[in-house]
PQR file of N, CA, C, O and H, with PARSE charges and radii, in Angstrom:
ATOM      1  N   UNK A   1     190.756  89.537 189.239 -0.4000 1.5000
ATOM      2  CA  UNK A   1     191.570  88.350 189.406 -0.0000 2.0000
ATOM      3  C   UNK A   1     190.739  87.262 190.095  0.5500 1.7000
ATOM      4  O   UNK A   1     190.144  87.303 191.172 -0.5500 1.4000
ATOM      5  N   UNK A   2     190.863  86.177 189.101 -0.4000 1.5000
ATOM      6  CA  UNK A   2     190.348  84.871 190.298 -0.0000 2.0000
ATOM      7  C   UNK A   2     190.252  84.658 191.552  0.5500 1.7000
ATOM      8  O   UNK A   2     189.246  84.508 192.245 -0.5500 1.4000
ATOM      9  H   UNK A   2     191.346  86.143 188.226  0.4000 1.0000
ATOM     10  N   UNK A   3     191.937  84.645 191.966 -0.4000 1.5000
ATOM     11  CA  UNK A   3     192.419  84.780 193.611 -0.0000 2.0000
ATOM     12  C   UNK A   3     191.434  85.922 194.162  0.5500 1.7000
ATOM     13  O   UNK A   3     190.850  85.500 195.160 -0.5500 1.4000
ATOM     14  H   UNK A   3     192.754  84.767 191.403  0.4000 1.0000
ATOM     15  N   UNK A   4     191.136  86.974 193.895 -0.4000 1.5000
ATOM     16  CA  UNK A   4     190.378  88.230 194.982 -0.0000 2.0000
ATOM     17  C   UNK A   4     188.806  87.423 194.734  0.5500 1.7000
ATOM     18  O   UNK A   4     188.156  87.229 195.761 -0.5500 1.4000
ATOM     19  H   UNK A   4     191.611  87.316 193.084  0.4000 1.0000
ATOM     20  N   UNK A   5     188.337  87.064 193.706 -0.4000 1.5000
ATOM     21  CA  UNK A   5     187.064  86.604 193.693 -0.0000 2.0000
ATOM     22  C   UNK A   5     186.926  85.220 194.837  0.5500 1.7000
ATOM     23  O   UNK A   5     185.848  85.099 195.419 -0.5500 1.4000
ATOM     24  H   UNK A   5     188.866  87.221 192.872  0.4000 1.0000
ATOM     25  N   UNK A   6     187.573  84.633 195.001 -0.4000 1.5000
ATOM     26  CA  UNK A   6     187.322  83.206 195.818 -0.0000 2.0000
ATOM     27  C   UNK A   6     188.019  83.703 197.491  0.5500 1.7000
ATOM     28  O   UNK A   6     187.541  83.354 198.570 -0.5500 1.4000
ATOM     29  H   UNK A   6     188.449  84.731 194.528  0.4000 1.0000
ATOM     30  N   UNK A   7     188.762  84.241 197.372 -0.4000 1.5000
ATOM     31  CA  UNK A   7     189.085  85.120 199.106 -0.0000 2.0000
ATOM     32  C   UNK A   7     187.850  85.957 199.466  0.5500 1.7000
ATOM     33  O   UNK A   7     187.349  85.818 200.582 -0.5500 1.4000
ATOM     34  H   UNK A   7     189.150  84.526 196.495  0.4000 1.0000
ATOM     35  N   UNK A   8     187.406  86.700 198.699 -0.4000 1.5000
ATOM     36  CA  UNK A   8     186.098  87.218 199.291 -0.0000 2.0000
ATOM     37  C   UNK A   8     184.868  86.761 199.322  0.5500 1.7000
ATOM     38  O   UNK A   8     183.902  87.442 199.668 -0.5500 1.4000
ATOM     39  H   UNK A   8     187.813  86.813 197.792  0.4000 1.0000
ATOM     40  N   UNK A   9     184.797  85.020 198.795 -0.4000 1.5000
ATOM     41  CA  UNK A   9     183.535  84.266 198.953 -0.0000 2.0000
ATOM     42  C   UNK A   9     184.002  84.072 199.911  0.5500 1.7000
ATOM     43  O   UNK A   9     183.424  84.478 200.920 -0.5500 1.4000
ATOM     44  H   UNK A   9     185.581  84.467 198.514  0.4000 1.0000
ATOM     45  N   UNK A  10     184.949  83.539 200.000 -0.4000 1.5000
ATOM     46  CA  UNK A  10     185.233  81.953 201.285 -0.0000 2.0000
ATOM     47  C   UNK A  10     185.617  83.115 202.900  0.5500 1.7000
ATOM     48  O   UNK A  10     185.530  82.618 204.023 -0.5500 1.4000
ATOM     49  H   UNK A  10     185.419  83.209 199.181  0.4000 1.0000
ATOM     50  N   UNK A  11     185.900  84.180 202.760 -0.4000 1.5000
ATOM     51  CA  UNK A  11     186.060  84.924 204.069 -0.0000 2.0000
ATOM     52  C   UNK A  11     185.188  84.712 205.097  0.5500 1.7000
ATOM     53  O   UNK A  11     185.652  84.382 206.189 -0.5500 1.4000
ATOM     54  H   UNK A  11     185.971  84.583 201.847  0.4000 1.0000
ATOM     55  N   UNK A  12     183.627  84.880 204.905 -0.4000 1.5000
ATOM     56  CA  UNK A  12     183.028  84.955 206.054 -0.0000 2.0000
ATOM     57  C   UNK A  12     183.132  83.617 206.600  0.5500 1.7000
ATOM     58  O   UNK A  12     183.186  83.513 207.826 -0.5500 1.4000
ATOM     59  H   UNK A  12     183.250  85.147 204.018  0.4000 1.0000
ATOM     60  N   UNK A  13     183.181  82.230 205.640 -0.4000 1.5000
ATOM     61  CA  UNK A  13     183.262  81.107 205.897 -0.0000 2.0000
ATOM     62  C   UNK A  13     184.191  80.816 206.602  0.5500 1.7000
ATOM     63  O   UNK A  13     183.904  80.135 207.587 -0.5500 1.4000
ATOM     64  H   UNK A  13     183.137  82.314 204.644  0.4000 1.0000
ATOM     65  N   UNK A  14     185.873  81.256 206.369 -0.4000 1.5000
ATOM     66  CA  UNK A  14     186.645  80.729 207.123 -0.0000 2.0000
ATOM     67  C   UNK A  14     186.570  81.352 207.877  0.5500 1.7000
ATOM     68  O   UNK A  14     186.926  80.682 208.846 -0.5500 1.4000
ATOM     69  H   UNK A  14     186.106  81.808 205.568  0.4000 1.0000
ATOM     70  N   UNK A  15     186.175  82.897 208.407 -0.4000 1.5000
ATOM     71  CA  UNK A  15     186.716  83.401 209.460 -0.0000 2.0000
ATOM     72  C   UNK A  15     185.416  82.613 210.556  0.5500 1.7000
ATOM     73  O   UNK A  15     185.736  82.331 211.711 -0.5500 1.4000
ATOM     74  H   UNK A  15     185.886  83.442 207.620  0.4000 1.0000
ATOM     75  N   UNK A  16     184.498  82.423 210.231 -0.4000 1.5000
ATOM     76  CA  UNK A  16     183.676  81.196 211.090 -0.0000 2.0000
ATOM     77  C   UNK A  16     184.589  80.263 211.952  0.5500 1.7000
ATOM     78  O   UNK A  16     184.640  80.089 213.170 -0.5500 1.4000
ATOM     79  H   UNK A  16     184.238  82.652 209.293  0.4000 1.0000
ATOM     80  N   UNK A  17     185.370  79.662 210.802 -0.4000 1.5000
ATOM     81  CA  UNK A  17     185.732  78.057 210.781 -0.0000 2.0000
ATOM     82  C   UNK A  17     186.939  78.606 211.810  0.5500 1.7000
ATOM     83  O   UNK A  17     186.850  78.144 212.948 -0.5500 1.4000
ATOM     84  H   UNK A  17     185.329  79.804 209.813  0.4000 1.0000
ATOM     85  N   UNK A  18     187.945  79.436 211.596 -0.4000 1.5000
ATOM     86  CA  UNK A  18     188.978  79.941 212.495 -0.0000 2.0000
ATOM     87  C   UNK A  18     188.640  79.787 213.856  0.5500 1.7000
ATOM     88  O   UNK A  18     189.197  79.116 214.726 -0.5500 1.4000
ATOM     89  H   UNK A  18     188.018  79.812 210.672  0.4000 1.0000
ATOM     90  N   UNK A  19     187.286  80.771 213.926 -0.4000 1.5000
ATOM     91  CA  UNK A  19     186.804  81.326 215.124 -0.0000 2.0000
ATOM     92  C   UNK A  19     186.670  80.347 216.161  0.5500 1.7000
ATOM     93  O   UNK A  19     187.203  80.306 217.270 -0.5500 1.4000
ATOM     94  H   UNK A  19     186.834  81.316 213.220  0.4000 1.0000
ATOM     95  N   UNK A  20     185.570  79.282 215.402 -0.4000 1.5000
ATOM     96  CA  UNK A  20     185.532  78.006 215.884 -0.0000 2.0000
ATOM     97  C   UNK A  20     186.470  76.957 216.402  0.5500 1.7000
ATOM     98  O   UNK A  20     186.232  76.187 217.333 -0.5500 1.4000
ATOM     99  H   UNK A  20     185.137  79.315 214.501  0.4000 1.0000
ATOM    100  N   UNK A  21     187.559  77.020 215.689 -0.4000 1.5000
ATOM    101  CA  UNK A  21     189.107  76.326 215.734 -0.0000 2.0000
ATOM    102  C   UNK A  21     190.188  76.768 216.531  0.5500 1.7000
ATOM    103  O   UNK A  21     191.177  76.113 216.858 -0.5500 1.4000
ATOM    104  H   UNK A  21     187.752  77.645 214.932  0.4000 1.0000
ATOM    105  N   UNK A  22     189.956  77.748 216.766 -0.4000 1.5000
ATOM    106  CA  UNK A  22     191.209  78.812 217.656 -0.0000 2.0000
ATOM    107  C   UNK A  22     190.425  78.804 219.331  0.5500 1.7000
ATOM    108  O   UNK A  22     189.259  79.077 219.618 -0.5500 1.4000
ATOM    109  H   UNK A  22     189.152  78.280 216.500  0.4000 1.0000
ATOM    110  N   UNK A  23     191.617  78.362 220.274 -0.4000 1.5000
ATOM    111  CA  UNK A  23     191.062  78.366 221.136 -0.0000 2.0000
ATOM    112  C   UNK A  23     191.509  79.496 222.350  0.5500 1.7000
ATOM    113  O   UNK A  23     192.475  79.466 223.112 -0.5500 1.4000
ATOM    114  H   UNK A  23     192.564  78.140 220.041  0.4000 1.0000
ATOM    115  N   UNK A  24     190.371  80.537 222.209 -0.4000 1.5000
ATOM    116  CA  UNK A  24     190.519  81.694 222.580 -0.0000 2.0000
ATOM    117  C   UNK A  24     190.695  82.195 224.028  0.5500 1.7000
ATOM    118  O   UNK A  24     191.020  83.360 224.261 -0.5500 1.4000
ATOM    119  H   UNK A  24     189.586  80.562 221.589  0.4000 1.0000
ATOM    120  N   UNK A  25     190.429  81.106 225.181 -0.4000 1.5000
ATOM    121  CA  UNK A  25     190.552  81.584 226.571 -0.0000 2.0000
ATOM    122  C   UNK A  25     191.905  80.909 226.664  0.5500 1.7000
ATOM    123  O   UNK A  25     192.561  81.457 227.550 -0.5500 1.4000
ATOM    124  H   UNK A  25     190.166  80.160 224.992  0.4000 1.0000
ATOM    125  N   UNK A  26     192.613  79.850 226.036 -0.4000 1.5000
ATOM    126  CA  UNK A  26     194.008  79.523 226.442 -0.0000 2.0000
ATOM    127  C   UNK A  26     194.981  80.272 226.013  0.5500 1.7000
ATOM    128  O   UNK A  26     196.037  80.428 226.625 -0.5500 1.4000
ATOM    129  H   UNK A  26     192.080  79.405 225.316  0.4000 1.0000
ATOM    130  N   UNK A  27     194.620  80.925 224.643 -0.4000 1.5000
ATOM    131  CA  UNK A  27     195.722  82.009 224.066 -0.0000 2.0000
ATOM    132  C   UNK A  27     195.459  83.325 225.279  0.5500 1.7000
ATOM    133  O   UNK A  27     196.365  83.751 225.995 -0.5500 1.4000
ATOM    134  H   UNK A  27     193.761  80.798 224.146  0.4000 1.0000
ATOM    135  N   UNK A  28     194.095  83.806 225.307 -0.4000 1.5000
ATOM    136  CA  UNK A  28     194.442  84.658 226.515 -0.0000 2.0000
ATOM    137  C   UNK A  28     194.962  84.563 227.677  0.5500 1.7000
ATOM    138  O   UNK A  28     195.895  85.326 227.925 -0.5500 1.4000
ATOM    139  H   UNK A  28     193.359  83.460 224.724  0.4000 1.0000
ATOM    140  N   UNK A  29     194.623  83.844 228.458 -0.4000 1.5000
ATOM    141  CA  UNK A  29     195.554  83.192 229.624 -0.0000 2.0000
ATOM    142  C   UNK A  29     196.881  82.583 229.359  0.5500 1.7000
ATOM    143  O   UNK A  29     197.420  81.879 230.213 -0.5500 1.4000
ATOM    144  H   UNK A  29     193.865  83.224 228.256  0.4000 1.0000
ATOM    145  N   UNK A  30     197.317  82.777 228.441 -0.4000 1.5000
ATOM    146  CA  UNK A  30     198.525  82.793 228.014 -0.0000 2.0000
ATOM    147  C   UNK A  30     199.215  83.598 228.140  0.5500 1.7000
ATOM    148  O   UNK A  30     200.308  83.473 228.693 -0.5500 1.4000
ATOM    149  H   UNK A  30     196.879  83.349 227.748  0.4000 1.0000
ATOM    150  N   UNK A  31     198.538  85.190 227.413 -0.4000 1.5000
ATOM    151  CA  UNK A  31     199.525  86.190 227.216 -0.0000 2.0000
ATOM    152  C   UNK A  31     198.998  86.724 228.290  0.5500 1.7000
ATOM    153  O   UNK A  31     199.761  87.662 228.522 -0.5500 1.4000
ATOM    154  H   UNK A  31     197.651  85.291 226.964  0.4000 1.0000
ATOM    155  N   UNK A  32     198.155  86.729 229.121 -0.4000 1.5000
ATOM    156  CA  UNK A  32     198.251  87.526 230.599 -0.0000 2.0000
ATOM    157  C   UNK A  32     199.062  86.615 231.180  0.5500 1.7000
ATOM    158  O   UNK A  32     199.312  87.221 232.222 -0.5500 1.4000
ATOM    159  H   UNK A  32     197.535  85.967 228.932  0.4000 1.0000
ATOM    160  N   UNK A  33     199.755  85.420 231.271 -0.4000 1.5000
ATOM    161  CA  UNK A  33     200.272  84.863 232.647 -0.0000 2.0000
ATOM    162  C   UNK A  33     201.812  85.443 231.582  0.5500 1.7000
ATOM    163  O   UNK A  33     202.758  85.728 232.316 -0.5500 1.4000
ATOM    164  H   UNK A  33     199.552  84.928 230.424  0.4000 1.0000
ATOM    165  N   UNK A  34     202.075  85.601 230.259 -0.4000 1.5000
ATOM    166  CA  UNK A  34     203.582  86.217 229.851 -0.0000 2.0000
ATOM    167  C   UNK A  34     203.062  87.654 230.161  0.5500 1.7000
ATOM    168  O   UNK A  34     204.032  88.066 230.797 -0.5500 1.4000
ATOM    169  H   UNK A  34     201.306  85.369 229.663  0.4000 1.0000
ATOM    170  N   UNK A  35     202.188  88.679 230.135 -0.4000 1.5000
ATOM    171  CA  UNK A  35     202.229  90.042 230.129 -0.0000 2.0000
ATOM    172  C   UNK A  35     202.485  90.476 231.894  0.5500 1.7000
ATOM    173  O   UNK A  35     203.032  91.494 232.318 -0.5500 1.4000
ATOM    174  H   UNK A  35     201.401  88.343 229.619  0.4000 1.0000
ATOM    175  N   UNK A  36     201.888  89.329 232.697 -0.4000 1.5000
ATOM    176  CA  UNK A  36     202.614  89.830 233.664 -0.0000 2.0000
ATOM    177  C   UNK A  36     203.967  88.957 234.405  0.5500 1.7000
ATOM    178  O   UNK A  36     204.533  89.590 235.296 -0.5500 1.4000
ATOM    179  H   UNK A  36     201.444  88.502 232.352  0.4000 1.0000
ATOM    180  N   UNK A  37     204.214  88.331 234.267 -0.4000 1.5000
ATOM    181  CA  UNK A  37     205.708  87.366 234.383 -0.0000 2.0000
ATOM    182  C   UNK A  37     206.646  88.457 233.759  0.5500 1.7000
ATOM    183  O   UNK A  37     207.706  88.783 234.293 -0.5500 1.4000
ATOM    184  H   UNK A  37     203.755  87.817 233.543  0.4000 1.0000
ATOM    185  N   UNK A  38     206.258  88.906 232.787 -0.4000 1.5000
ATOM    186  CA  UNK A  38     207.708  90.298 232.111 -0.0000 2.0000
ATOM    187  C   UNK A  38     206.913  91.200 233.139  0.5500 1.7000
ATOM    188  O   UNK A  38     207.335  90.875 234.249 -0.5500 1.4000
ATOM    189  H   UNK A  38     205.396  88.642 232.353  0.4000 1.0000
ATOM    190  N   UNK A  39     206.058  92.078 233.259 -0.4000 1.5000
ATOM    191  CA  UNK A  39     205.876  93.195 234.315 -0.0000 2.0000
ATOM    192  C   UNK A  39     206.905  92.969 235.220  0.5500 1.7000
ATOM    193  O   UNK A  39     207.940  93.634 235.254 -0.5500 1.4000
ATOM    194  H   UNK A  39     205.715  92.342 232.357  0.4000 1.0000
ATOM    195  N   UNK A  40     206.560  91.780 236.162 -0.4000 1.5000
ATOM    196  CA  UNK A  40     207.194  91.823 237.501 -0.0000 2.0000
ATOM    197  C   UNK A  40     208.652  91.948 237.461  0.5500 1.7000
ATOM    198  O   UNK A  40     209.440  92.653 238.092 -0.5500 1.4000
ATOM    199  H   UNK A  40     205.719  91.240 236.135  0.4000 1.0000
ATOM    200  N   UNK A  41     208.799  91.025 236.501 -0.4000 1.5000
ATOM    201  CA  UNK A  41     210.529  90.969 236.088 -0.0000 2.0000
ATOM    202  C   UNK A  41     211.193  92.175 235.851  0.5500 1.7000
ATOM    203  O   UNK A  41     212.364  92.414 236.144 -0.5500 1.4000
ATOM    204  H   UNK A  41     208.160  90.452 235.989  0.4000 1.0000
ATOM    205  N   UNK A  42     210.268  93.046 235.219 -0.4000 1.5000
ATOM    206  CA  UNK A  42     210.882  94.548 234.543 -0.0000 2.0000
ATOM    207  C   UNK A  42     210.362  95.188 234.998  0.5500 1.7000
ATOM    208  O   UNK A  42     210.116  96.053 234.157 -0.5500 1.4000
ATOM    209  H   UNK A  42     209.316  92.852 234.981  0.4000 1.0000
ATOM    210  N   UNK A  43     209.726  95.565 236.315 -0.4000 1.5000
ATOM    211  CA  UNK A  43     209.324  96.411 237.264 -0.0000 2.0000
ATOM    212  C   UNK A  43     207.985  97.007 236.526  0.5500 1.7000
ATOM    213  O   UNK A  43     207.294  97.854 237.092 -0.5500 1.4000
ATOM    214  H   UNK A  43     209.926  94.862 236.998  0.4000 1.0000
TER
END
């Protein structure tokens, strides 16, 4: 199929472009300041 031929060119490319685009210490400090805000709350 077309579609599987052009997802497995463009993969390494986008997952670059993601990597680059996603901003990875605010999503973590994110879910640690929610993973422990529910801890404390729920013992």
């Amino acid at each position: 199929m077309a579609y599987d031929n052009w997802r497995a060119a463009l993969r390494p490319v986008l997952l670059r472009v993601y990597g680059a685009a996603y901003d990875h210490r605010s999503a973590y400090a994110e879910a640690h300041t929610n993973a422990r805000a529910y801890a404390l709350a729920h013992g």
